[in-house]
C-alpha positions as CSV (number, residue, x, y, z in Angstrom):
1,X,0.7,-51.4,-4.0
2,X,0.6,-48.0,-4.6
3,X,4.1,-46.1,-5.2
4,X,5.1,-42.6,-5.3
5,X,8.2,-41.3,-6.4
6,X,9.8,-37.7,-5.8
7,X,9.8,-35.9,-9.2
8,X,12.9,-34.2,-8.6
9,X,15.1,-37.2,-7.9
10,X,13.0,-40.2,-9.2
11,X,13.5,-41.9,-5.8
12,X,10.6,-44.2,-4.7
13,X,9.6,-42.2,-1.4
14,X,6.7,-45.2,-0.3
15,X,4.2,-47.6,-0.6
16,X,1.0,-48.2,0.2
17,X,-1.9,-50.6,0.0
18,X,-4.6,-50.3,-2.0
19,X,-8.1,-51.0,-0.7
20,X,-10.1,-54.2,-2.1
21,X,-14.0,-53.9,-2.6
22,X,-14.3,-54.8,0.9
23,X,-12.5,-52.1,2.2
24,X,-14.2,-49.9,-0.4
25,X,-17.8,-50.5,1.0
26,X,-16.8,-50.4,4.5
27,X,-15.4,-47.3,4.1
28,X,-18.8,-46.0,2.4
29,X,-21.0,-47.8,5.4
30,X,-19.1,-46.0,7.8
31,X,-19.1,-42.6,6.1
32,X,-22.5,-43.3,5.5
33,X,-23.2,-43.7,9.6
34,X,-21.5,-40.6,10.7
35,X,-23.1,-38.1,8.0
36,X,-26.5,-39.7,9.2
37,X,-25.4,-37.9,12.5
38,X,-23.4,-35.2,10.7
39,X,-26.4,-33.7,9.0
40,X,-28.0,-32.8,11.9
41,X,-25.7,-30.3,13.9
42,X,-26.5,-26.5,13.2
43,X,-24.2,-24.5,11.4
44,X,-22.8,-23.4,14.8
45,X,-21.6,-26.7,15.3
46,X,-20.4,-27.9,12.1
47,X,-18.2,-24.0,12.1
48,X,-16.7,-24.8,15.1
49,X,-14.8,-28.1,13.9
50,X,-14.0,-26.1,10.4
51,X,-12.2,-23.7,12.2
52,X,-9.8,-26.3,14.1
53,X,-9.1,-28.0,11.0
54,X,-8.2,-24.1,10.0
55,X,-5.6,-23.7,12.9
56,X,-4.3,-27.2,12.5
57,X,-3.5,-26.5,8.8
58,X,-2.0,-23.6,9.7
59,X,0.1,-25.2,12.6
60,X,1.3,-28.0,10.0
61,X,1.8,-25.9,6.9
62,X,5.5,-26.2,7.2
63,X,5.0,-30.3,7.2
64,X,2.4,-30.8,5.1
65,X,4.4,-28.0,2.5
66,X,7.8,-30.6,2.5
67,X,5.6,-33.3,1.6
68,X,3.6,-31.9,-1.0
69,X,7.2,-31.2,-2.6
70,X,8.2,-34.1,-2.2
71,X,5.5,-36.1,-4.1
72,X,4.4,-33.8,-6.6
73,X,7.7,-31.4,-6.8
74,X,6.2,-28.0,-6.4
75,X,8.5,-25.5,-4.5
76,X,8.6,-25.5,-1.5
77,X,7.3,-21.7,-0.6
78,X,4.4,-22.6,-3.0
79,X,3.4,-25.5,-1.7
80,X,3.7,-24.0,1.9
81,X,1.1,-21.0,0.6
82,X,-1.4,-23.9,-1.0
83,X,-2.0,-25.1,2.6
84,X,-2.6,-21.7,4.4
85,X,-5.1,-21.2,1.2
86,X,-6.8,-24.1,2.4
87,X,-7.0,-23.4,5.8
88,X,-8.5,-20.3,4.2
89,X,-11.3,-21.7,3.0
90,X,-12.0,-23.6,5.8
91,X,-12.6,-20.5,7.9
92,X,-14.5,-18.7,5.0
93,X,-16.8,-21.1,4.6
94,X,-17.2,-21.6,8.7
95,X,-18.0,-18.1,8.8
96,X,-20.4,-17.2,5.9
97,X,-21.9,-21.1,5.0
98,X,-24.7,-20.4,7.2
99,X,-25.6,-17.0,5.2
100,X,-25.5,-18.7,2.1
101,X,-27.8,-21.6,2.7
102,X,-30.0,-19.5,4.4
103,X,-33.8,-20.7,3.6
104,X,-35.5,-18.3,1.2
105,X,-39.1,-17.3,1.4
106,X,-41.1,-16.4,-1.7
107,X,-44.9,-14.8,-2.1
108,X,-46.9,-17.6,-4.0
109,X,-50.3,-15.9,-4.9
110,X,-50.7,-15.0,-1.1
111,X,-49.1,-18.6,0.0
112,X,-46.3,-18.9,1.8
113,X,-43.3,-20.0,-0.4
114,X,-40.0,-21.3,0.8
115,X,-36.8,-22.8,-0.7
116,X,-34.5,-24.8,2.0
117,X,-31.1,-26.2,1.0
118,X,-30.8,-29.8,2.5
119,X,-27.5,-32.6,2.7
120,X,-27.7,-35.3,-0.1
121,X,-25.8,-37.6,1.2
122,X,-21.9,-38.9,0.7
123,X,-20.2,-37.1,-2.3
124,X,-17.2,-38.1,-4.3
125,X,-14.6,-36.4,-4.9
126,X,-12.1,-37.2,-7.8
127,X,-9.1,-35.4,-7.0
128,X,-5.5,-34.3,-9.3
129,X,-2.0,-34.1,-8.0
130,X,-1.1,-30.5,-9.2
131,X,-2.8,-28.9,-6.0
132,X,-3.0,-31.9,-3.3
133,X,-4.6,-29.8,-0.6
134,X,-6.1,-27.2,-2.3
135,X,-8.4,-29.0,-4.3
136,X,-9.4,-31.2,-2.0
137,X,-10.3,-29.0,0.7
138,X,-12.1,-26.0,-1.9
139,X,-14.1,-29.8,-3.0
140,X,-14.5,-30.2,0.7
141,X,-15.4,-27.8,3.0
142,X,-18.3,-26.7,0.5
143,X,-19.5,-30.0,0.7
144,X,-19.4,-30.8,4.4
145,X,-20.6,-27.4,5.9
146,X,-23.7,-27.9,3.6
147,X,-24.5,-31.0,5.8
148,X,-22.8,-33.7,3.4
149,X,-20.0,-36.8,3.9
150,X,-17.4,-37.0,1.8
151,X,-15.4,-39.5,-0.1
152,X,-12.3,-38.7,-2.0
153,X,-10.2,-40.6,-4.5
154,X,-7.3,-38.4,-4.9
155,X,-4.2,-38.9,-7.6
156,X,-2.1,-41.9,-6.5
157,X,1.3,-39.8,-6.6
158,X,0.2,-37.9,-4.0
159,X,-1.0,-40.6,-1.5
160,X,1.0,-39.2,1.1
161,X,-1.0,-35.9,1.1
162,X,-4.0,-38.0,0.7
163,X,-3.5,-39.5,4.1
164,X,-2.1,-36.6,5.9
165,X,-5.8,-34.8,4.9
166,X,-7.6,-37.4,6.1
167,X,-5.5,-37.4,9.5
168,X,-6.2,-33.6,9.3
169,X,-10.1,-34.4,9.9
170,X,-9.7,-36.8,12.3
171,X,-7.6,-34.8,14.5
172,X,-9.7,-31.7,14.6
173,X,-12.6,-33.6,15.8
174,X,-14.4,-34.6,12.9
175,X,-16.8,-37.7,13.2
176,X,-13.7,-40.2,12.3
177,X,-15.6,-41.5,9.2
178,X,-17.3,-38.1,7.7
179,X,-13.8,-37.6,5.5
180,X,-12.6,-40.7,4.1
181,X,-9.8,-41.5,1.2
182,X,-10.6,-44.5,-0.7
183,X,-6.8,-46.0,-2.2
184,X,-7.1,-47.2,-5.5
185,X,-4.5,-48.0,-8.2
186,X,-4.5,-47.1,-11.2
187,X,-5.1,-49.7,-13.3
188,X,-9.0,-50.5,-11.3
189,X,-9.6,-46.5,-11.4
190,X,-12.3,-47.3,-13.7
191,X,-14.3,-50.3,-12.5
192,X,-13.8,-49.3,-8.9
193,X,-15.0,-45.5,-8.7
194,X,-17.5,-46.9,-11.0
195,X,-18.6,-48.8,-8.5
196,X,-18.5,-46.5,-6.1
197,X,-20.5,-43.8,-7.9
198,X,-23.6,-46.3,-8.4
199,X,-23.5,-47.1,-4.6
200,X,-26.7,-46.2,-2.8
201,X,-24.4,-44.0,-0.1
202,X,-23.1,-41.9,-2.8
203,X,-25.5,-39.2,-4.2
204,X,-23.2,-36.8,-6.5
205,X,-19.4,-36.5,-7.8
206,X,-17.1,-33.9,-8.0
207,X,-14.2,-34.1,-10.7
208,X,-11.0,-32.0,-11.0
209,X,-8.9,-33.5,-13.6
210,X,-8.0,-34.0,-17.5
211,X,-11.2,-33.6,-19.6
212,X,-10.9,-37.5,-20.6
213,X,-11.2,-38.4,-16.7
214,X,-14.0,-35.9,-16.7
215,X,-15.7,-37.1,-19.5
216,X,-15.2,-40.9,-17.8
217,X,-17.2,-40.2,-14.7
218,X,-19.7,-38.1,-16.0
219,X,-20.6,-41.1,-17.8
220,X,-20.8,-43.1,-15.2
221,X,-22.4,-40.6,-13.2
222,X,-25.0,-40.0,-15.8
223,X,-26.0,-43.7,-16.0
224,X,-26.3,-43.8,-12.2
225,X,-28.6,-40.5,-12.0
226,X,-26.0,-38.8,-9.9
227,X,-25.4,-35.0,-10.3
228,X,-22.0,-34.2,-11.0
229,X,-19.6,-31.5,-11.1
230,X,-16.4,-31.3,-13.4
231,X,-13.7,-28.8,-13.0
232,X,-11.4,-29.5,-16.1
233,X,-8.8,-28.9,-17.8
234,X,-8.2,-25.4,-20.0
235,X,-5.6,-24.0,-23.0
236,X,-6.5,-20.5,-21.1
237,X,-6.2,-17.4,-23.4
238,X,-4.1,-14.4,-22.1
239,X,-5.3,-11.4,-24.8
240,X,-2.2,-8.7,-24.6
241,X,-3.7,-5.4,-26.4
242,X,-1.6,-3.0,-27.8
243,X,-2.0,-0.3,-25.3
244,X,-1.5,-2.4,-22.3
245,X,1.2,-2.2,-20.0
246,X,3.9,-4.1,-21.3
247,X,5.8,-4.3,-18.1
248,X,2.9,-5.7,-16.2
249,X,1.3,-7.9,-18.6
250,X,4.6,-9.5,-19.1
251,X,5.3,-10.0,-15.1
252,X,1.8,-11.6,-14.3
253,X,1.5,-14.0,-17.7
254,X,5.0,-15.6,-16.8
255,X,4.4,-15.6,-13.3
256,X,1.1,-17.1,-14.6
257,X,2.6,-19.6,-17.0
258,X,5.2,-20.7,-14.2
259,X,3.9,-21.3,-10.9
260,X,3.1,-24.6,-9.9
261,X,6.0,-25.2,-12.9
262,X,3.0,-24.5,-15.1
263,X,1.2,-27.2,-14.4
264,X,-2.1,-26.2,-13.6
265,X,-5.4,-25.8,-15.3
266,X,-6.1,-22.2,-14.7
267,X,-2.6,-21.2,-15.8
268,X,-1.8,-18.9,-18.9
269,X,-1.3,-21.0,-22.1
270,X,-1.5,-19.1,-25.1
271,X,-0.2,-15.3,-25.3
272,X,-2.4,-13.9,-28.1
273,X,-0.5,-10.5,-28.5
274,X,-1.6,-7.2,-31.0
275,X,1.2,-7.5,-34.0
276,X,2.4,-3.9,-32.8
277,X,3.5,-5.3,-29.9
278,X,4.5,-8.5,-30.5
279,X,8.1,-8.6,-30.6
280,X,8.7,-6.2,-27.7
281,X,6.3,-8.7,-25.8
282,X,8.7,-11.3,-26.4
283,X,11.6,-9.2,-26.0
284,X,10.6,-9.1,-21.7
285,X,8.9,-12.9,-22.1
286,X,12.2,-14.2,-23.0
287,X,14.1,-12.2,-20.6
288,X,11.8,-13.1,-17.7
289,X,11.6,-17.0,-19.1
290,X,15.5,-17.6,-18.7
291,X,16.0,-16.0,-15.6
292,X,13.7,-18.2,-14.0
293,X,15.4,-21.1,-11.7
294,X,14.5,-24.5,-12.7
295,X,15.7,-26.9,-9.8
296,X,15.2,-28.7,-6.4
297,X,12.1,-27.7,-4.7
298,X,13.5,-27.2,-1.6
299,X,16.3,-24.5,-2.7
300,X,14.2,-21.0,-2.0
301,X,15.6,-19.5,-5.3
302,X,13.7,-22.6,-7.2
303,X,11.0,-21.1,-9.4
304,X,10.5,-24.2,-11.4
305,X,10.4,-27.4,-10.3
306,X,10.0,-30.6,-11.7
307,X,7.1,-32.4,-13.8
308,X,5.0,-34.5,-11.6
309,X,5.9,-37.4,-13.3
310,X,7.8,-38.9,-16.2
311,X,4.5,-39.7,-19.0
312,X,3.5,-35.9,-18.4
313,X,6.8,-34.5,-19.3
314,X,7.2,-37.1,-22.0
315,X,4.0,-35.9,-23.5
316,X,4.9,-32.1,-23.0
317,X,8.3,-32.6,-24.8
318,X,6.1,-34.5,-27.7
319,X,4.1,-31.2,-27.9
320,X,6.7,-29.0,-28.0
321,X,9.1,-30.5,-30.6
322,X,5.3,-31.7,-32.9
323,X,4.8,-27.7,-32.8
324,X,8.5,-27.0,-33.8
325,X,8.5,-29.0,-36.7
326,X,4.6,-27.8,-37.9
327,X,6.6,-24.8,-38.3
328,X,6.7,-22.8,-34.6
329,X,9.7,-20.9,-33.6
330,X,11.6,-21.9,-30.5
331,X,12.9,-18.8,-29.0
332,X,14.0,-20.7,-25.9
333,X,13.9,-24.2,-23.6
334,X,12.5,-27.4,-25.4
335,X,15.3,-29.8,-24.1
336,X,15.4,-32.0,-21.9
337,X,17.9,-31.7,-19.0
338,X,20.2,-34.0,-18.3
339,X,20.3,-35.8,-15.1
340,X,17.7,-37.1,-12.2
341,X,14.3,-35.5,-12.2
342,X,11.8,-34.6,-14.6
343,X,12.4,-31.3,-15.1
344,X,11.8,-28.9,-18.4
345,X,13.3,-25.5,-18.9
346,X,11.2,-22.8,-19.4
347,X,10.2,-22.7,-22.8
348,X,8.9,-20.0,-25.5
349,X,7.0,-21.1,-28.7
350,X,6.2,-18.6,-30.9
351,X,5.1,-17.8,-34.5
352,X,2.3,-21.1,-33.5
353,X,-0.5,-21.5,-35.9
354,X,-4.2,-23.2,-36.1
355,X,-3.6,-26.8,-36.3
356,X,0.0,-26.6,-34.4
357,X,0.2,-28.8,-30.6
358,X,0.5,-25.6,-28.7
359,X,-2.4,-24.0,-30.2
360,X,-5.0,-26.5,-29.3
361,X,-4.1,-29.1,-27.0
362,X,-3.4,-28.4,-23.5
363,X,0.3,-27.7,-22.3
364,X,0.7,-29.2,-18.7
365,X,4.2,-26.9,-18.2
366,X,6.2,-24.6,-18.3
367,X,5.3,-23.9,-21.9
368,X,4.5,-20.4,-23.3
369,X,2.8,-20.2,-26.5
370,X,2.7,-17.0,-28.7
371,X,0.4,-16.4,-30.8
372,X,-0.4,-12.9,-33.0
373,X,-3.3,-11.0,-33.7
374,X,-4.2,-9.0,-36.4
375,X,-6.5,-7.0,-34.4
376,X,-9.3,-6.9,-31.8
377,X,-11.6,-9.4,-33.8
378,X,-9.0,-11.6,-34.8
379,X,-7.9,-11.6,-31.0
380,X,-11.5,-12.5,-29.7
381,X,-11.6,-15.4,-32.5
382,X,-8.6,-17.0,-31.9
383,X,-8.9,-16.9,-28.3
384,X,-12.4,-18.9,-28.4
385,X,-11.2,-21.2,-31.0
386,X,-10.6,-23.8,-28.9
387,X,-12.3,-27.0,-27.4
388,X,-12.0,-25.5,-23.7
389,X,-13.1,-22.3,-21.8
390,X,-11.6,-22.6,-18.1
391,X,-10.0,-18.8,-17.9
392,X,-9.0,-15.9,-19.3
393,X,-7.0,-13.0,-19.1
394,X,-7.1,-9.4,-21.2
395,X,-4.5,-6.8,-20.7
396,X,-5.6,-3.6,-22.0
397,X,-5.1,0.6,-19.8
398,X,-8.5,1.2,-21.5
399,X,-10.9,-0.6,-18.9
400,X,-14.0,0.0,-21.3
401,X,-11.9,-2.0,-23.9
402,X,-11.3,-4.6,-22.0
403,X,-14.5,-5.2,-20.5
404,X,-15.8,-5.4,-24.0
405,X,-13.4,-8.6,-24.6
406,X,-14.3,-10.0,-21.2
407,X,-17.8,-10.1,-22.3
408,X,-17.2,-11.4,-25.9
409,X,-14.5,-14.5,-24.7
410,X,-16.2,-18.0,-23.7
411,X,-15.3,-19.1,-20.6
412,X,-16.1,-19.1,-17.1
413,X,-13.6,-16.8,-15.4
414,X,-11.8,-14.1,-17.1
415,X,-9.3,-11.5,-15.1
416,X,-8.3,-8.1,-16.3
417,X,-4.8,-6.8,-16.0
418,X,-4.4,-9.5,-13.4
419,X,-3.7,-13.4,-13.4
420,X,-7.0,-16.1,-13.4
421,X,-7.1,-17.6,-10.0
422,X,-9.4,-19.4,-8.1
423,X,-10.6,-17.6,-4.9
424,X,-13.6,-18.8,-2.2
425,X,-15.0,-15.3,-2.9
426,X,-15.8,-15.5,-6.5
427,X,-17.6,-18.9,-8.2
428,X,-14.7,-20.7,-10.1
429,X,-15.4,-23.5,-13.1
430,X,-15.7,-23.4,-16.7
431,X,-17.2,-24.1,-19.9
432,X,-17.2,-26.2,-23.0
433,X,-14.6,-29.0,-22.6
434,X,-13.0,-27.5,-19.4
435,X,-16.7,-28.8,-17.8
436,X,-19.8,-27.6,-16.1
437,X,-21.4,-26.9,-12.4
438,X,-19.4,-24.1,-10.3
439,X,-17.1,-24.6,-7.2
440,X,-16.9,-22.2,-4.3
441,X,-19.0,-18.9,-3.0
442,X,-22.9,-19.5,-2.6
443,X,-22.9,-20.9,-5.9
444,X,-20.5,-23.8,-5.5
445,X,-22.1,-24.3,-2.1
446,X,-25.5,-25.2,-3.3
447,X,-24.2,-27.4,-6.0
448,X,-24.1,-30.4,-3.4
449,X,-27.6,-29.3,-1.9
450,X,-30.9,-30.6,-2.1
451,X,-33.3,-27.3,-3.3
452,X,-36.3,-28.4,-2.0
453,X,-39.5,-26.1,-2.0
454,X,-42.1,-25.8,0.4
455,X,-45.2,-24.0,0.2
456,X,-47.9,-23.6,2.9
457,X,-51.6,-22.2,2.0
């Protein structure tokens, strides 16, 4: 059975069964059978049915917002905004996936040249906890307006949501098959979406998780010959120059560094801040850091909620007190609360060094690391010394200036004056260890796509 439990007061909320082989490849037969159909309908058609999967999130935000809070602990307000972002992309993608797979027509020496975007087939899709709706429907919606079925494995603490999306599909009129969940526990993760990726039914994978479940299915994906996209995870580098706006830089890294109670890939990690301006930086960090509410997810003054789950704060806590006694300064948190729930305080490392926990490994939390720079050069080399390159921030008032660090920092995203985000407008992934491929806008819609040319003499 598969059992989840409410982070913020370690009370099993259900159980459910997992699916045996059987199950498994019934599921893909029958996804198989309705995307043979699927494929087919215009872009008219498959719009329509994205848009009442739209209204319907919309109509359940308030639902599917309580249990999203209850399984993985996000606030409540937060978790209530995740959905209406997914019904967002859901009516983005209705209105604009047509433009973007658009055929293309190209002179060949006085032929007739054409590049067409067709459906592969079903895709997976291995999704976390730390977003339940949003990264499943950003994997998607993508995915099925370009003509495709899909198949998702999501996080097993998060079943519930799992479910509820699935019922989301079938209730807004989608083929009853074209969306399906597979439920799998933990300890077959492996052998079954092993499995599953070398099924003939299943032509390409999509991964959002840890860079060692990345790493894991790529593998597998690569001895199958399937394509593969993997969004992973990131130690993202916010650069705070000295003539930036203290005020603001300060107000969007901890609002960066705390929502989802920092547990998100895309979330500021290390603060690399110009000596100058170091202490004042930490001066308003610390302020903002301890007025920040850590509690139940359901009171609308929570700002921090609990960890997911009891490993992941175990770990965080290792990370934090391993960096404390490599020599880092605690300037506040770093305990564990007493009590139900596996919360952790806000917390401020600073003074952290090469070779320190919180300088390269990733800090699922709500975990600020602070790190100074001599100067611009040293800023840009201790901000790409590091195994991933998700995101990136750099707050500068001269925009020239900070273009010029944008250019120089490796990563796929990088925002100026403003927090990294992912948005259906704007192709989101990353490089290095944080993974490959791109999700969302015309690029992450082709990813899933046959490019086929045609040419006619």
């Amino acid at each position: 059975m598969i059992v989840t439990i409410n982070p913020a007061t370690e009370e099993v909320l259900a159980e459910y069964p997992v699916m045996s082989p059987g199950d498994i490849g019934s599921a893909l037969d029958a996804a198989y059978h309705d995307f043979s159909r699927w494929r087919h309908l215009s872009m008219p058609e498959r719009a329509l049915f994205m848009h009442r999967i739209a209204d319907l999130l919309r109509d359940r935000k308030e639902a599917y917002g309580a249990l999203a809070a209850r399984e993985m602990g996000k606030p409540l307000a937060q978790a209530v905004a995740e959905v209406e972002k997914s019904a967002w992309v859901c009516d983005f993608y209705a209105e604009r996936a047509e433009g973007y797979l658009q055929p293309e027509e190209i002179d060949v020496d006085g032929a007739k040249g054409m590049v067409v975007f067709e459906p592969l087939g079903l895709v997976l899709g291995v999704m976390p906890w730390n977003f339940p709706f949003w990264q499943v429907f950003r994997f998607a919606v993508p995915s099925m307006m370009a003509g495709n079925g899909v198949i998702v494995k999501h996080a097993p603490n998060v079943t519930g949501c799992a479910i509820a999306i699935e019922e989301a599909f079938r209730d807004a009129g989608f083929p009853s098959d074209l969306y399906r969940t597979l439920h799998i526990a933990m300890e077959h993760v492996d052998r079954h979406t092993g499995t599953v990726i070398a099924h003939p039914h299943v032509k390409a994978v999509s991964v959002t998780g840890s860079t060692a479940a990345g790493r894991a299915v790529a593998e597998k994906a690569g001895r199958a010959l399937k394509r593969s996209v993997m969004e992973l995870g990131g130690n993202d580098p916010y650069i705070v120059l000295d003539d930036a706006d203290l005020d603001k830089a300060v107000a969007v890294c901890a609002a960066s560094r705390l929502l989802n109670s920092g547990q998100s890939c895309i979330a500021a990690k290390r603060f690399i801040v110009h000596r100058s301006v170091k202490s004042r930086f930490e001066e308003l960090l610390l302020r903002r850091m301890l007025a920040a509410k850590t509690g139940d997810p359901f009171d609308s003054a929570t700002e921090v909620g609990p960890i997911a789950r009891a490993d992941l704060r175990d770990g965080l806590h290792r990370q934090v007190m391993e960096s404390v006694r490599q020599g880092a300064s605690l300037l506040c948190g770093g305990v564990l609360p007493e009590g139900k729930g596996y919360f952790y305080l806000p917390t401020i490392l600073s003074d952290v060094q090469k070779g320190m926990a919180a300088y390269g490994e990733e800090t699922f939390g709500p975990v600020a690391t602070v790190i100074e720079a001599e100067d611009d050069d040293e800023a840009v080399a201790i901000a790409n010394d590091s195994e991933y390159g998700l995101g990136s921030a750099v707050f500068s008032a001269d925009p020239v200036r900070a273009m010029r660090f944008a250019r120089q920092l490796d990563a796929g995203n990088c925002f100026i004056n403003a927090m990294v985000k992912s948005d259906p407008r704007l192709p989101f992934g990353g490089v290095k260890h944080s993974g490959y491929g791109r999700e969302l806008s015309s690029y992450g819609i082709r990813e899933f796509t046959n490019i086929k040319s045609l040419c006619f003499s």
